[in-house]
mmJSON file of the N, C-alpha and C atoms, coordinates in Angstrom:
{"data_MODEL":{"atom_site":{
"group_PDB":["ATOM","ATOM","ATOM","ATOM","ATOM","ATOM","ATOM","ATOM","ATOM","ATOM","ATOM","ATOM","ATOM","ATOM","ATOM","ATOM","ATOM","ATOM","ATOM","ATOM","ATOM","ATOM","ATOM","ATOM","ATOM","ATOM","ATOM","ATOM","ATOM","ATOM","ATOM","ATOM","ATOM","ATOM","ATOM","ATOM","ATOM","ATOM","ATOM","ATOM","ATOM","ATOM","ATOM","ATOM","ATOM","ATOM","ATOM","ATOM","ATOM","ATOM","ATOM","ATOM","ATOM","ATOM","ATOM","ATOM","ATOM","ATOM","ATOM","ATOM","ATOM","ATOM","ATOM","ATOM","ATOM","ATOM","ATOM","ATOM","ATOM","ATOM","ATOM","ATOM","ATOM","ATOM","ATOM","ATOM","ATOM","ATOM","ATOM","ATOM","ATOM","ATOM","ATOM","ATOM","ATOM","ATOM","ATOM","ATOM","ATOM","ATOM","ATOM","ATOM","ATOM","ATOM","ATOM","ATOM","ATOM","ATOM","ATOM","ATOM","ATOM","ATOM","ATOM","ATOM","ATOM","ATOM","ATOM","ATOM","ATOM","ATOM","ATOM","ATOM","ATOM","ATOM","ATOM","ATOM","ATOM","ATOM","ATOM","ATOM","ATOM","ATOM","ATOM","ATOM","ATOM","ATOM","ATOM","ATOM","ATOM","ATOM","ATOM","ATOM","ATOM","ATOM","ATOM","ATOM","ATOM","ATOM","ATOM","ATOM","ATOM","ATOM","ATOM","ATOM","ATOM","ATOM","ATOM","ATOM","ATOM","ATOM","ATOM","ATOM","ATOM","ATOM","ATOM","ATOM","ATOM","ATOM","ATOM","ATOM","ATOM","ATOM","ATOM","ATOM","ATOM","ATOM","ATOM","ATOM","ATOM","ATOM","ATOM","ATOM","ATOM","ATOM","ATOM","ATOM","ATOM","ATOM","ATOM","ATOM","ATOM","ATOM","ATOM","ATOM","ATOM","ATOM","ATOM","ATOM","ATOM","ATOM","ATOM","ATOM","ATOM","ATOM","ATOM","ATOM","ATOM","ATOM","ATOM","ATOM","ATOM","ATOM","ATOM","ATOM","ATOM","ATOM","ATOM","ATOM","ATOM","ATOM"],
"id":[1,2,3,4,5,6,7,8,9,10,11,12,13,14,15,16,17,18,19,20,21,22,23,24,25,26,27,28,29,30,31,32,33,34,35,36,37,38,39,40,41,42,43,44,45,46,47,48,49,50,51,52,53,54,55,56,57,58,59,60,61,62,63,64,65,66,67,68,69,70,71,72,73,74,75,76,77,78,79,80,81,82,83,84,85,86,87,88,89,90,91,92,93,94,95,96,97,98,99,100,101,102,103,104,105,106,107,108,109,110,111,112,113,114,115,116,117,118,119,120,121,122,123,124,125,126,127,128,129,130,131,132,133,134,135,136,137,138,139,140,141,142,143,144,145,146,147,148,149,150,151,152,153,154,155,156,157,158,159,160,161,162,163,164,165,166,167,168,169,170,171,172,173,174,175,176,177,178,179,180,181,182,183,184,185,186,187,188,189,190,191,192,193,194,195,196,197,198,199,200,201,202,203,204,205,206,207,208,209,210],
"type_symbol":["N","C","C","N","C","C","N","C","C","N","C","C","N","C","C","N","C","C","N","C","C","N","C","C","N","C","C","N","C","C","N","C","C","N","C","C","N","C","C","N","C","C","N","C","C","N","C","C","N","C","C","N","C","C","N","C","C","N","C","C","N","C","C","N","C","C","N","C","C","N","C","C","N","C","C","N","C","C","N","C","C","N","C","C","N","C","C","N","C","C","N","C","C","N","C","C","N","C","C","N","C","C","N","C","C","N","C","C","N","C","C","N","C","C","N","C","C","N","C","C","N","C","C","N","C","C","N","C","C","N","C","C","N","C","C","N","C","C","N","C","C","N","C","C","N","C","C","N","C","C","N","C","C","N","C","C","N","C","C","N","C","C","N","C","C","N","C","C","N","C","C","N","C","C","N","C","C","N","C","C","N","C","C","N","C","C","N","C","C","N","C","C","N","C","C","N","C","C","N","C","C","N","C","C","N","C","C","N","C","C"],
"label_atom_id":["N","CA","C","N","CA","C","N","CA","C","N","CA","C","N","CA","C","N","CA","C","N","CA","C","N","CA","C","N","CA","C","N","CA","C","N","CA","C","N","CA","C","N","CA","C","N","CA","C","N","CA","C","N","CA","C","N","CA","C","N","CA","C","N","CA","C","N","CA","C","N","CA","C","N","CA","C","N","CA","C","N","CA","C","N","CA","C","N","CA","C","N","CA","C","N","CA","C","N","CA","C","N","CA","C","N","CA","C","N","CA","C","N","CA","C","N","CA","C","N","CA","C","N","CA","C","N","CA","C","N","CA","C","N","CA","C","N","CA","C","N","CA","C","N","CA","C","N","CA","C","N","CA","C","N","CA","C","N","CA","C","N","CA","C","N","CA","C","N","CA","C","N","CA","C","N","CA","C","N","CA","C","N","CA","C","N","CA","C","N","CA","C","N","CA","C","N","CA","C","N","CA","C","N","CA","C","N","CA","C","N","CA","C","N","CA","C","N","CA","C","N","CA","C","N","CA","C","N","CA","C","N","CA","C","N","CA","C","N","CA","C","N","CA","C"],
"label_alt_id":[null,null,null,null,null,null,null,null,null,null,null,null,null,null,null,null,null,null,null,null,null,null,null,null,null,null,null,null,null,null,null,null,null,null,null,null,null,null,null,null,null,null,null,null,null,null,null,null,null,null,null,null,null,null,null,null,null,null,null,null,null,null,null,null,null,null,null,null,null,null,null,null,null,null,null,null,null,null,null,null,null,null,null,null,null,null,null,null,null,null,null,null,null,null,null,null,null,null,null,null,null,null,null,null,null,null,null,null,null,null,null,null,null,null,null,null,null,null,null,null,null,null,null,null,null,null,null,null,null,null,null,null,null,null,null,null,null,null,null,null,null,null,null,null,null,null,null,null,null,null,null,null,null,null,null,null,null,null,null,null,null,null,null,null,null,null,null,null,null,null,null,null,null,null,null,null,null,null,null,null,null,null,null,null,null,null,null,null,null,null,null,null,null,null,null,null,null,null,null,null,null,null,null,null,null,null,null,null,null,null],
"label_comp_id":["UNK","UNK","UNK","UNK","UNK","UNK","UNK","UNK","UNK","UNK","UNK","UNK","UNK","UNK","UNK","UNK","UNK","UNK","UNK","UNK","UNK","UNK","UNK","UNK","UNK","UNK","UNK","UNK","UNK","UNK","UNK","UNK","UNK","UNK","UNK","UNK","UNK","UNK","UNK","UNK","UNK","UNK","UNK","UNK","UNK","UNK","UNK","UNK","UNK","UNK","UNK","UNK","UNK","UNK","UNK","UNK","UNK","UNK","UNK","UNK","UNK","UNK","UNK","UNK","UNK","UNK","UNK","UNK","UNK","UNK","UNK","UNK","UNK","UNK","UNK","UNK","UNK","UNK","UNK","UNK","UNK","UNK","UNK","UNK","UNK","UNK","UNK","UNK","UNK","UNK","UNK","UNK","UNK","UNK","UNK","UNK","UNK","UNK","UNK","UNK","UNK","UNK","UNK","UNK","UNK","UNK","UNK","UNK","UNK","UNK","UNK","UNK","UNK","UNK","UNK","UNK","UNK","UNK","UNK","UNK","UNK","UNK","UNK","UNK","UNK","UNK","UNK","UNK","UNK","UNK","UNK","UNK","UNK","UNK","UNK","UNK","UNK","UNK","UNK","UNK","UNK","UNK","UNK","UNK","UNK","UNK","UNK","UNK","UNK","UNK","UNK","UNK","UNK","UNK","UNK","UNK","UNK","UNK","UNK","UNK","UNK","UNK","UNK","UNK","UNK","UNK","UNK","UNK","UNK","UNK","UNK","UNK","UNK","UNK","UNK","UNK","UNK","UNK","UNK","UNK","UNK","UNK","UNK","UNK","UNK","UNK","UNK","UNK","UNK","UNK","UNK","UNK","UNK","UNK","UNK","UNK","UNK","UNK","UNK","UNK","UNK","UNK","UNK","UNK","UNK","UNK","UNK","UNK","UNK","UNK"],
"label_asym_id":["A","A","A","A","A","A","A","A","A","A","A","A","A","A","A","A","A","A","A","A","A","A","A","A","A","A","A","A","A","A","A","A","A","A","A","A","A","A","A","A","A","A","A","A","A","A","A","A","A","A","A","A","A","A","A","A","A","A","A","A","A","A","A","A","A","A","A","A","A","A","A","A","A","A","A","A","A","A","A","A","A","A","A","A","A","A","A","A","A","A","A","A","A","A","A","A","A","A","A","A","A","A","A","A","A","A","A","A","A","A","A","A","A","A","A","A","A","A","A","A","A","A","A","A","A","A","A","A","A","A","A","A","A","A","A","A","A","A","A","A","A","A","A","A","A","A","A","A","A","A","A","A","A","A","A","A","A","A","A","A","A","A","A","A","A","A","A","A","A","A","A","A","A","A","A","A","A","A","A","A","A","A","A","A","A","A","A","A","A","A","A","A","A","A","A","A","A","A","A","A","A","A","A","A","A","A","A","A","A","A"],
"label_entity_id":["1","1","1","1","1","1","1","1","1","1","1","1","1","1","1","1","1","1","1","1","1","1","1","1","1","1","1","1","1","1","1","1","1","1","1","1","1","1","1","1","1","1","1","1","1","1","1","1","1","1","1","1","1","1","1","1","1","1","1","1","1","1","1","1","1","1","1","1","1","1","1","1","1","1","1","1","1","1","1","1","1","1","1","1","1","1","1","1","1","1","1","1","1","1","1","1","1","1","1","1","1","1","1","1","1","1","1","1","1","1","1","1","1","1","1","1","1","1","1","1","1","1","1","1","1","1","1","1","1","1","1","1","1","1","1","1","1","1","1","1","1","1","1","1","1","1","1","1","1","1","1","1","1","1","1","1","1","1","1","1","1","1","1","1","1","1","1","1","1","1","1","1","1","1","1","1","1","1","1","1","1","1","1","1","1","1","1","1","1","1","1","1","1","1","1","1","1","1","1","1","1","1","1","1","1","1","1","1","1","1"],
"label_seq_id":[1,1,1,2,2,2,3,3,3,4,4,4,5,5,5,6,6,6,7,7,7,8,8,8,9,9,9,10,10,10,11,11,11,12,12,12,13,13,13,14,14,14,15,15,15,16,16,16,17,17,17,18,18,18,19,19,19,20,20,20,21,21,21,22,22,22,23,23,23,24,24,24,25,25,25,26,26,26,27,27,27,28,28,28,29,29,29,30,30,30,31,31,31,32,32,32,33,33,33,34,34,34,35,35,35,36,36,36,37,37,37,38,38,38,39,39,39,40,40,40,41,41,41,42,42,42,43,43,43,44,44,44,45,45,45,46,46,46,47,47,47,48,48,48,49,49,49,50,50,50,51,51,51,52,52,52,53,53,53,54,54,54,55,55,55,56,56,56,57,57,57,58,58,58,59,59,59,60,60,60,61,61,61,62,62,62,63,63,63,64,64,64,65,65,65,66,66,66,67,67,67,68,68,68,69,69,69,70,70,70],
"pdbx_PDB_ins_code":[null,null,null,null,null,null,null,null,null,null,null,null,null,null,null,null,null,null,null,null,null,null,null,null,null,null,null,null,null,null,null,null,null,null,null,null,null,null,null,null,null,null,null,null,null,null,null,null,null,null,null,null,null,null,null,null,null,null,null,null,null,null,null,null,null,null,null,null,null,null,null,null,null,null,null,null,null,null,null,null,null,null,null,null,null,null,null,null,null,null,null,null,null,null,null,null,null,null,null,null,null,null,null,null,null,null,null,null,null,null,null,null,null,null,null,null,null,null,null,null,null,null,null,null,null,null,null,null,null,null,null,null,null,null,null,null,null,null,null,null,null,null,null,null,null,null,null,null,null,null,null,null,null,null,null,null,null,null,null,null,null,null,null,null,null,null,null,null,null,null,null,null,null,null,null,null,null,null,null,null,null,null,null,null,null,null,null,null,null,null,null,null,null,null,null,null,null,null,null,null,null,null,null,null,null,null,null,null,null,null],
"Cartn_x":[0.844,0.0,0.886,0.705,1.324,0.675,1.526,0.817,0.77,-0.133,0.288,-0.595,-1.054,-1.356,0.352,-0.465,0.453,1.047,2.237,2.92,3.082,3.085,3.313,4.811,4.952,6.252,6.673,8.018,8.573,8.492,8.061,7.696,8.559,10.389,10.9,10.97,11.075,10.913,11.811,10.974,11.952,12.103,12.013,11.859,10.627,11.293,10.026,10.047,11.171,11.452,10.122,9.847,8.654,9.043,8.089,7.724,8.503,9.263,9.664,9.341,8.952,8.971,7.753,6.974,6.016,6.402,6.39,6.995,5.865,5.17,4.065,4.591,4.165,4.296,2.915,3.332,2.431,2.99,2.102,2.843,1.496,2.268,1.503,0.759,1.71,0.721,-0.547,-0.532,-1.57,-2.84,-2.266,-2.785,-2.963,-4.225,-4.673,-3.392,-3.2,-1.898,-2.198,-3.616,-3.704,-3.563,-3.71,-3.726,-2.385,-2.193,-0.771,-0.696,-0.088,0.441,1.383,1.411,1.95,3.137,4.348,5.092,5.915,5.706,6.17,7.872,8.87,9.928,10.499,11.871,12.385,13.633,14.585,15.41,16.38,16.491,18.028,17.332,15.982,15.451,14.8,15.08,14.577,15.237,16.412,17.4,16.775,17.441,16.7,15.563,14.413,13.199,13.287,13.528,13.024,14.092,15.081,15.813,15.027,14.957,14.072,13.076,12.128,10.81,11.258,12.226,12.666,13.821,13.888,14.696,13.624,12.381,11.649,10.366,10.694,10.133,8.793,8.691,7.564,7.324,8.281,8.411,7.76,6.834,6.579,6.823,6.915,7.049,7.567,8.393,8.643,8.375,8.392,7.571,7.55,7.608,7.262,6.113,6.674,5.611,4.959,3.743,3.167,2.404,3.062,2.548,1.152,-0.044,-0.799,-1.51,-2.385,-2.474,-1.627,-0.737,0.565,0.368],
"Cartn_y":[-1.181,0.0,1.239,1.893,3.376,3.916,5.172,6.747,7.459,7.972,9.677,10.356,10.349,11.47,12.908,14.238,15.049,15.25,15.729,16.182,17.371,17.94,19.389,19.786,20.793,21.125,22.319,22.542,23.639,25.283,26.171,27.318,28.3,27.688,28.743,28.433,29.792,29.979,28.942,27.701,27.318,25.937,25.408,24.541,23.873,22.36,20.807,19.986,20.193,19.085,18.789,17.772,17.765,18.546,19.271,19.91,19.178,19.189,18.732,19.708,20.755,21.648,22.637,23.259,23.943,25.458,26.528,27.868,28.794,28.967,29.57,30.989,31.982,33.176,34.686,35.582,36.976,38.251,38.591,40.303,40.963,41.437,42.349,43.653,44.232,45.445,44.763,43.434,43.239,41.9,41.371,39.807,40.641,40.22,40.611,39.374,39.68,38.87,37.29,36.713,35.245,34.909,35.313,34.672,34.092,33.161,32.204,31.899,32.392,32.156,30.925,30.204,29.139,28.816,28.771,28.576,27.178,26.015,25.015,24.916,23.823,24.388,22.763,22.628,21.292,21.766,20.488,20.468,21.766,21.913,22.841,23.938,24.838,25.776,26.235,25.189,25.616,26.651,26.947,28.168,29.253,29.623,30.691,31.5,30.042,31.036,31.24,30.54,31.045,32.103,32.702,33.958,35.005,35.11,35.447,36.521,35.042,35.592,36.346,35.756,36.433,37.27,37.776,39.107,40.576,39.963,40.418,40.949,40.043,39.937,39.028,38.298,37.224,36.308,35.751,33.812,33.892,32.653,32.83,31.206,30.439,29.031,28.036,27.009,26.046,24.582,23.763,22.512,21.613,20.215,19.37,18.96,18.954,18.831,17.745,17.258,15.921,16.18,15.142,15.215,14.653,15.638,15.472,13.82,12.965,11.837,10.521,11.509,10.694,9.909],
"Cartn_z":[0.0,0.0,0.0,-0.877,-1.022,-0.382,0.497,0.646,-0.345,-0.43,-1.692,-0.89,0.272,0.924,0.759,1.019,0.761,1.68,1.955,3.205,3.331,4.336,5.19,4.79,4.012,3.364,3.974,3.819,4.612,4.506,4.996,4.729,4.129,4.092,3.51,1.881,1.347,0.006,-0.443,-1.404,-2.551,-2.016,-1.074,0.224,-0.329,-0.663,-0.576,0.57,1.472,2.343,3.176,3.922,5.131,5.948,6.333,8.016,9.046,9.65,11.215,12.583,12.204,13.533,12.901,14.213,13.54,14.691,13.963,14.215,14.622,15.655,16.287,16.622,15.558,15.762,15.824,15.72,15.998,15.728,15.415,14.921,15.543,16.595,17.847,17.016,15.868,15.218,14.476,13.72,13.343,13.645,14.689,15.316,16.634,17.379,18.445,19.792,20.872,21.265,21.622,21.129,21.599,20.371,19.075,17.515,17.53,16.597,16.577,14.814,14.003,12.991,13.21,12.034,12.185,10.729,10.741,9.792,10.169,9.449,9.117,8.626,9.335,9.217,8.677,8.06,7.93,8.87,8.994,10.183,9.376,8.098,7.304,7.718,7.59,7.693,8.729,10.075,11.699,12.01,12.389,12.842,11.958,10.438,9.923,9.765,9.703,10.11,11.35,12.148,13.805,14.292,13.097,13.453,12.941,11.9,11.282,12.111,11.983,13.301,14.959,15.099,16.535,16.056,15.196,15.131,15.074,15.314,14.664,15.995,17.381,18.269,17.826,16.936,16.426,17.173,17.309,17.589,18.801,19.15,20.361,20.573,19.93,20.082,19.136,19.358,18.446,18.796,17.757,18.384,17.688,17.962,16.782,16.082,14.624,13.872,13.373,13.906,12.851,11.886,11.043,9.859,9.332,8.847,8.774,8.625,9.131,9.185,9.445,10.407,11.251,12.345],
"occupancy":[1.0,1.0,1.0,1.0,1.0,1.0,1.0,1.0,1.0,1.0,1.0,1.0,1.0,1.0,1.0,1.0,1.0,1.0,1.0,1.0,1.0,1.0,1.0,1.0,1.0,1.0,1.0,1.0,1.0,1.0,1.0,1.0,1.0,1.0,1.0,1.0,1.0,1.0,1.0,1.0,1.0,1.0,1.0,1.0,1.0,1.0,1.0,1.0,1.0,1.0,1.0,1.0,1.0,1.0,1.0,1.0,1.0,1.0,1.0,1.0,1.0,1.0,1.0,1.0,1.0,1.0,1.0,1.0,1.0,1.0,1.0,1.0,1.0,1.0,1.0,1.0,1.0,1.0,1.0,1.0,1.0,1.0,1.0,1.0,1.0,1.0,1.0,1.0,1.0,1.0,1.0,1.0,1.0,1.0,1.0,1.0,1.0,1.0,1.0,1.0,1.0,1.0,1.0,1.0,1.0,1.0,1.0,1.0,1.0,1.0,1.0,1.0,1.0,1.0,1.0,1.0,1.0,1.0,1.0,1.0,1.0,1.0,1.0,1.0,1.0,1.0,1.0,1.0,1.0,1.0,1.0,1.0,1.0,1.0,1.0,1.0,1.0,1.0,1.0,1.0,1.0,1.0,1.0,1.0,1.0,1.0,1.0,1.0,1.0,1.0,1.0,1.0,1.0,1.0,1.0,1.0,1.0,1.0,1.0,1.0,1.0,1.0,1.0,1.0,1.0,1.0,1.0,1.0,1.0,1.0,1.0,1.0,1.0,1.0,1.0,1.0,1.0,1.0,1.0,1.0,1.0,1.0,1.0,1.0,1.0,1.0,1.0,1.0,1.0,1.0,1.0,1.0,1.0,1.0,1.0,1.0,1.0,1.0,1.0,1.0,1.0,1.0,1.0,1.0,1.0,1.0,1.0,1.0,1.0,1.0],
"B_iso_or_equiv":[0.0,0.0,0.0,0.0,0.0,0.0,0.0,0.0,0.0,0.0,0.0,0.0,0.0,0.0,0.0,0.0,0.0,0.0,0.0,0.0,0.0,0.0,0.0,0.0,0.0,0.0,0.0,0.0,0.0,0.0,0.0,0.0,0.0,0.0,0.0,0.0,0.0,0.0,0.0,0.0,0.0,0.0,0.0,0.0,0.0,0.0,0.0,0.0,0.0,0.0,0.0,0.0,0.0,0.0,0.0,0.0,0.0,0.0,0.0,0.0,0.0,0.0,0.0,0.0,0.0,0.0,0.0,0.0,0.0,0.0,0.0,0.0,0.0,0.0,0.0,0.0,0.0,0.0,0.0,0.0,0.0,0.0,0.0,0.0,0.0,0.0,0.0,0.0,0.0,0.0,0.0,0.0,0.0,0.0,0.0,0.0,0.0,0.0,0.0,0.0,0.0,0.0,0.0,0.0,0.0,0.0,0.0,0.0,0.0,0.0,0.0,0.0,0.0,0.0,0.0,0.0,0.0,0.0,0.0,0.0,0.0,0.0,0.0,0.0,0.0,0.0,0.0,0.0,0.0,0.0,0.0,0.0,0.0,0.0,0.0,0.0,0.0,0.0,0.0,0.0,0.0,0.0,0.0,0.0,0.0,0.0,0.0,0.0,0.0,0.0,0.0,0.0,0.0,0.0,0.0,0.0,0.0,0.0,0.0,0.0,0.0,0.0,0.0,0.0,0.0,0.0,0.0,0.0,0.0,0.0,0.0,0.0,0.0,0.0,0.0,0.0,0.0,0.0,0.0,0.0,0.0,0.0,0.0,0.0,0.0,0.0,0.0,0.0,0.0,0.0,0.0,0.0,0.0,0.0,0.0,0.0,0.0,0.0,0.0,0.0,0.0,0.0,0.0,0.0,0.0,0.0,0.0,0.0,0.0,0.0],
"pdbx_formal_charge":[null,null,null,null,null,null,null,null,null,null,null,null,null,null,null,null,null,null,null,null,null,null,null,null,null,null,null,null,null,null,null,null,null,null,null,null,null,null,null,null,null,null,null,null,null,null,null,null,null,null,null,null,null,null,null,null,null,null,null,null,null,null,null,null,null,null,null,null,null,null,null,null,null,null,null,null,null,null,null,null,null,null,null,null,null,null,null,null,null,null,null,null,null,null,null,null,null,null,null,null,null,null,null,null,null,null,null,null,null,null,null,null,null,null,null,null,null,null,null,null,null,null,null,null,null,null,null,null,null,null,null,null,null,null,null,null,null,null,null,null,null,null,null,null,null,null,null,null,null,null,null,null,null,null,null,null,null,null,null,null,null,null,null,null,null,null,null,null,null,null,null,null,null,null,null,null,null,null,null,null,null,null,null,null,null,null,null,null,null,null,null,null,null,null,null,null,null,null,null,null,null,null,null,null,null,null,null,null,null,null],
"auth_seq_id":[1,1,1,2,2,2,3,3,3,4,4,4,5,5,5,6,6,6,7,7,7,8,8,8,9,9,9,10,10,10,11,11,11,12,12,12,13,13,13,14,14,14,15,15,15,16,16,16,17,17,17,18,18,18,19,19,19,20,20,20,21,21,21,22,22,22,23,23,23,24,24,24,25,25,25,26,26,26,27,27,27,28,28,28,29,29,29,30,30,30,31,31,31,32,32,32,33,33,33,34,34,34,35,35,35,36,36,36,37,37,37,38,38,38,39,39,39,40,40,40,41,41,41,42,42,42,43,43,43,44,44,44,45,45,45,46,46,46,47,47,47,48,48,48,49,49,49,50,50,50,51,51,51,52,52,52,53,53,53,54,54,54,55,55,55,56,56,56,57,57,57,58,58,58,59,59,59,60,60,60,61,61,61,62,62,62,63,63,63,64,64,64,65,65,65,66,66,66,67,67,67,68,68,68,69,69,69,70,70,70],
"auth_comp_id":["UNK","UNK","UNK","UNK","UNK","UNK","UNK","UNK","UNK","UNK","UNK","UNK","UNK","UNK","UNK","UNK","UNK","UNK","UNK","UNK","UNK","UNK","UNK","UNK","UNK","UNK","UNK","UNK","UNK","UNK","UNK","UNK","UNK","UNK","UNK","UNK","UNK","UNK","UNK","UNK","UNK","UNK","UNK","UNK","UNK","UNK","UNK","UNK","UNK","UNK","UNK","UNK","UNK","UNK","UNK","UNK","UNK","UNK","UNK","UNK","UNK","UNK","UNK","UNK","UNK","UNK","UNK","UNK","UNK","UNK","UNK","UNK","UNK","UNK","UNK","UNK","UNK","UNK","UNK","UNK","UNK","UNK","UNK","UNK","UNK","UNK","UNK","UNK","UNK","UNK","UNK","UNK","UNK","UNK","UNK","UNK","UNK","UNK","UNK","UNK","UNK","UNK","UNK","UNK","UNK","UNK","UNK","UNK","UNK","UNK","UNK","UNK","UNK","UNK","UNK","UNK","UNK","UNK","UNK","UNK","UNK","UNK","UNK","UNK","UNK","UNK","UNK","UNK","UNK","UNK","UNK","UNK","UNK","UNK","UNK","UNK","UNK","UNK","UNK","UNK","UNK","UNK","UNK","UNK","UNK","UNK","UNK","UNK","UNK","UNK","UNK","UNK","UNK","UNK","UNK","UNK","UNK","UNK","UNK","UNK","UNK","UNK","UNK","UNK","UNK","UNK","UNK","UNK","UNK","UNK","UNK","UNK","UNK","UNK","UNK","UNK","UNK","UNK","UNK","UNK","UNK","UNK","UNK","UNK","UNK","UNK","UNK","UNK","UNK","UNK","UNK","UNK","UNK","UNK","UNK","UNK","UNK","UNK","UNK","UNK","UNK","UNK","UNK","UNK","UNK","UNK","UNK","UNK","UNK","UNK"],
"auth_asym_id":["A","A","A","A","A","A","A","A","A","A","A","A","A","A","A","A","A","A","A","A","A","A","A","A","A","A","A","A","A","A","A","A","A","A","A","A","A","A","A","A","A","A","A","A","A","A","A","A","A","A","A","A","A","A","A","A","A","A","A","A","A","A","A","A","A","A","A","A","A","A","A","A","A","A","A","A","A","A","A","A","A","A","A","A","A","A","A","A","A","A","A","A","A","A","A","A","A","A","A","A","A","A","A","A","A","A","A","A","A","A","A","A","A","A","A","A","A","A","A","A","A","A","A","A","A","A","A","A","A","A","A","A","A","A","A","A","A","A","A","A","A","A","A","A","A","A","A","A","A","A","A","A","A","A","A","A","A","A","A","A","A","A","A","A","A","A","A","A","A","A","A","A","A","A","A","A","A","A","A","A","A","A","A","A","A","A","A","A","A","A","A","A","A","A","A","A","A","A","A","A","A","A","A","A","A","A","A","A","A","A"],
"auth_atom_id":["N","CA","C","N","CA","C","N","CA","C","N","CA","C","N","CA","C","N","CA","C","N","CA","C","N","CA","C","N","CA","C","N","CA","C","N","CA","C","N","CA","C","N","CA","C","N","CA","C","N","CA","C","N","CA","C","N","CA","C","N","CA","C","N","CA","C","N","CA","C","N","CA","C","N","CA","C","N","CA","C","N","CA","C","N","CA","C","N","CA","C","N","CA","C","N","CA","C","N","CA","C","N","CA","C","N","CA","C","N","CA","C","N","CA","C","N","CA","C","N","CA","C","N","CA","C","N","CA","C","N","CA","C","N","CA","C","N","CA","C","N","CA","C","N","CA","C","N","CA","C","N","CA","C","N","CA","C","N","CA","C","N","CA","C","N","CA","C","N","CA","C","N","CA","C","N","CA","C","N","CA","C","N","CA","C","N","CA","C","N","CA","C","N","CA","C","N","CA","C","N","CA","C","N","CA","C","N","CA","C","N","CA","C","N","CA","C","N","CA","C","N","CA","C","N","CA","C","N","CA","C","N","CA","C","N","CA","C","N","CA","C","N","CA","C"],
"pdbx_PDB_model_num":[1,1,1,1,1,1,1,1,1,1,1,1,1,1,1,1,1,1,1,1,1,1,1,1,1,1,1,1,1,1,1,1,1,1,1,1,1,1,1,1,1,1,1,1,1,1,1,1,1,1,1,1,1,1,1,1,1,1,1,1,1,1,1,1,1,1,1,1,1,1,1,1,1,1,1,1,1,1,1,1,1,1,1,1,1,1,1,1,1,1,1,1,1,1,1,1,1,1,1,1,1,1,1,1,1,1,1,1,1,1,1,1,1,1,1,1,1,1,1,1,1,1,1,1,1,1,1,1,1,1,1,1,1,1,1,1,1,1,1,1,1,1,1,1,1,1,1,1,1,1,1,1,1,1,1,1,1,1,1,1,1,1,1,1,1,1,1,1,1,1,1,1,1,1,1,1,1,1,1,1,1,1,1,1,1,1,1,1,1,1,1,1,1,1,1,1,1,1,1,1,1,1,1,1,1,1,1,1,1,1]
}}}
């Protein structure tokens, strides 16, 4: 039995790998402060986005990610 269900791919530009970590962020000027944006990360692109976002005062959380129907 094959999967071809789709997988949760990584949020930085250009990026197919799977999701491993999921990047729970907010932007206080335009998300009221309980909303949680969510950017999907692979293990090469965890550090960068989550600099990224916390250079930025964004990040509020990181975490592992399952993959949809995991």
């Amino acid at each position: 039995m094959s999967d071809d269900s789709p997988q949760d791919i990584c949020s930085a530009k250009g990026c197919t790998a799977p999701a491993q970590h999921a990047l729970a962020w907010n932007n206080p000027k335009v998300h009221t402060p309980d909303r949680r944006k969510i950017w999907l990360a692979c293990e090469e692109h965890r550090g960068s986005l989550s600099e990224f976002l916390a250079a930025r005062n964004f990040l509020k959380d990181v975490t592992p990610h399952q993959q949809a129907g995991a």
